[in-house]
C-alpha positions in Angstrom: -12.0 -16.8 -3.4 -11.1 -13.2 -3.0 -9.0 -11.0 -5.2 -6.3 -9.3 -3.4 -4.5 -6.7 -5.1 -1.0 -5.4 -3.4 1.0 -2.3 -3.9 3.7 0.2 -2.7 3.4 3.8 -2.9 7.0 3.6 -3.9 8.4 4.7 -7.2 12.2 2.7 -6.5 13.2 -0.2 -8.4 14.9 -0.9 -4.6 11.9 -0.8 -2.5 11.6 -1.9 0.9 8.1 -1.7 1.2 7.5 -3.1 -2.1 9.4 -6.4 -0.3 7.3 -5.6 2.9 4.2 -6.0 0.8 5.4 -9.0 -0.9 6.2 -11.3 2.0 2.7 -10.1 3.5 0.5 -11.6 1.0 2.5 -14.6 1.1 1.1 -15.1 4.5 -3.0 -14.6 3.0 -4.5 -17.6 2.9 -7.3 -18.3 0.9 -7.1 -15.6 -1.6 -5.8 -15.0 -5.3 -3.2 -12.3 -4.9 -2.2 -9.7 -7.4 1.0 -7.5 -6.8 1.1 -4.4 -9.0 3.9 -1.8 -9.5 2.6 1.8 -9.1 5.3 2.8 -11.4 3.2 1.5 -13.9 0.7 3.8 -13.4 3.3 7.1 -12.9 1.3 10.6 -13.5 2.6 14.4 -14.1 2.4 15.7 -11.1 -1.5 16.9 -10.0 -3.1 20.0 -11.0 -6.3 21.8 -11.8 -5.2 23.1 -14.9 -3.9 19.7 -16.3 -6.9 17.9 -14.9 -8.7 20.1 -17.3 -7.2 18.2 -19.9 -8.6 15.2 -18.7 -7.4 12.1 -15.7 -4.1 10.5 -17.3 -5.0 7.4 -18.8 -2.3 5.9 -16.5 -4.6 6.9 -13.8 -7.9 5.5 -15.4 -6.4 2.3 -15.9 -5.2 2.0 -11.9 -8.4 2.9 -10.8 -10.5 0.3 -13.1 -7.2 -2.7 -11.5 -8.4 -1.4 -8.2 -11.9 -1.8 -8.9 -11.5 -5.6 -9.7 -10.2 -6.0 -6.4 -12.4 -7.8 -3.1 -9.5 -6.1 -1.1 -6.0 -4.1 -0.6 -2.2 -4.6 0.7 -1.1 -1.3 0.9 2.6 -0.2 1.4 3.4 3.4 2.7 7.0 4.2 2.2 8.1 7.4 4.1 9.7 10.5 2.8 10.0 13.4 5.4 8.0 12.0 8.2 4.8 11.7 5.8 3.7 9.7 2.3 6.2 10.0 -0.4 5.5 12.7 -3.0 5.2 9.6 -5.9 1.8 7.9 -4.0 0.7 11.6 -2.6 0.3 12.4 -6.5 -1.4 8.9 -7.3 -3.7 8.8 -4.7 -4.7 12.6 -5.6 -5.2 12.0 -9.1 -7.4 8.8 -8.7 -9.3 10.4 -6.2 -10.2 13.0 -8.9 -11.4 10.3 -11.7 -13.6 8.4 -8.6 -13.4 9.7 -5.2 -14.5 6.6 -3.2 -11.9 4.5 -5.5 -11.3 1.9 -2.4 -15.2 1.1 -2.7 -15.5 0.4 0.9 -13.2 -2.9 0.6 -11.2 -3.7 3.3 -7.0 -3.2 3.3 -4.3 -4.3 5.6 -1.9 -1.3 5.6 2.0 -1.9 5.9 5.6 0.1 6.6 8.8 -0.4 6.8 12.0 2.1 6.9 15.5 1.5 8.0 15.2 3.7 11.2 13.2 2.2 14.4 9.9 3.7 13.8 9.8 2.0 10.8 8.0 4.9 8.7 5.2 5.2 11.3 4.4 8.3 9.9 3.7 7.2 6.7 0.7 4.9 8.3 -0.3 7.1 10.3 -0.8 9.5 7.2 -2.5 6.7 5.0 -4.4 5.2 7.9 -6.0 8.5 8.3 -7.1 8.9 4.1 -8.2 6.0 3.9 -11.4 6.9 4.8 -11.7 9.9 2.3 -11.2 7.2 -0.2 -13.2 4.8 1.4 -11.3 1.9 2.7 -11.6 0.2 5.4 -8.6 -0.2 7.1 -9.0 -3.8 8.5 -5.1 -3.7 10.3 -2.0 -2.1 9.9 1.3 -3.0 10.5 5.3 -1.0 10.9 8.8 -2.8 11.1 11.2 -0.6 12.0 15.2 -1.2 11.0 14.5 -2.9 8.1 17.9 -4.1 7.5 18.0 -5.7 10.6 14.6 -7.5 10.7 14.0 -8.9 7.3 16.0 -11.3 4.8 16.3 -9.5 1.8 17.5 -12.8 0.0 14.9 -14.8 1.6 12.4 -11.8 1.2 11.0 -13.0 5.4 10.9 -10.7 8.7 13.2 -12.5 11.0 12.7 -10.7 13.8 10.3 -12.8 15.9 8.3 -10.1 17.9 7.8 -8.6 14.5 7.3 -11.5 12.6 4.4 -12.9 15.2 2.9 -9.3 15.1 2.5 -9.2 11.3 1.4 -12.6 11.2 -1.5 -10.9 13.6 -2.0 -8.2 11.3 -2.9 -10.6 8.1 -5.3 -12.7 10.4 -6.8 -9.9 11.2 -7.5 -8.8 7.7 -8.0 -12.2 6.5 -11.2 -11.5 9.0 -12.0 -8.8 7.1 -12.6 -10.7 3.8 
């Protein structure tokens, strides 16, 4: 059985993709999920001279989680048409401890926002460095207005075009396994 491990580059209590995220691996069959919170794993923010001072142990510790993982559920929340600053800094300083930290495993990449392009950007952004890291992105996924397409309370996409495409986007990385 693969290991799954889930996450949210978001650093909000509140998330929306965190809830994107969740409801996704609820639809993976056949696999033992773990969902992590990034805020766990919080950093200074990146620089040569404090990288000289060695990787935060924060940092070591996300990358060796990630490494026990067969494969990735990614969230990419969107600040300013791009990745938020919090998951910028992560993915910067793991990169700098082990720079292939996605070891080549596949990942379904997700986003969500309460305008219509539900944080396209953001995908776009992480669909793209994904490959510097090496994953391989096996499907991605967007649902835009938020608060109109997903049940907060029952923590579903009720929007039926999107919930049919997401559904298409885990079978797709369920392939990928």
């Amino acid at each position: 059985m693969s290991k799954i491990i889930a996450f949210a580059g978001s650093n909000s209590s509140t998330s929306i993709n965190v809830q994107l995220v969740k409801h996704a691996a609820s639809l993976v069959k056949g696999a033992t999920i773990e969902v992590i919170d990034l805020r766990d794993y919080d950093a200074p923010i990146y620089s040569s001279d404090l990288e000289k001072a060695g990787i935060p142990e924060s940092i070591q510790a996300l990358v060796s989680k990630l490494a026990e993982a067969d494969a990735y559920i990614i969230g990419a929340p969107e600040h300013n048409g791009s990745l938020s600053a919090f998951f910028k800094n992560i993915l910067d300083w793991a990169s700098r401890l082990e720079g292939k930290f996605f070891g080549g495993k596949p990942a379904l990449l997700l986003s969500t926002s309460g305008g219509p392009r539900g944080a396209a950007g953001s995908l776009a952004d992480l669909n793209t460095k994904m490959k510097y890291f090496a994953g391989e992105v096996a499907a991605t996924f967007s649902l835009g207005s938020f608060y109109d397409t997903f049940d907060q309370g029952a923590g579903v996409v009720t929007e039926e075009t999107a919930s049919g495409s997401l559904r298409e986007a885990v079978i797709q990385f369920e392939k990928a396994l």
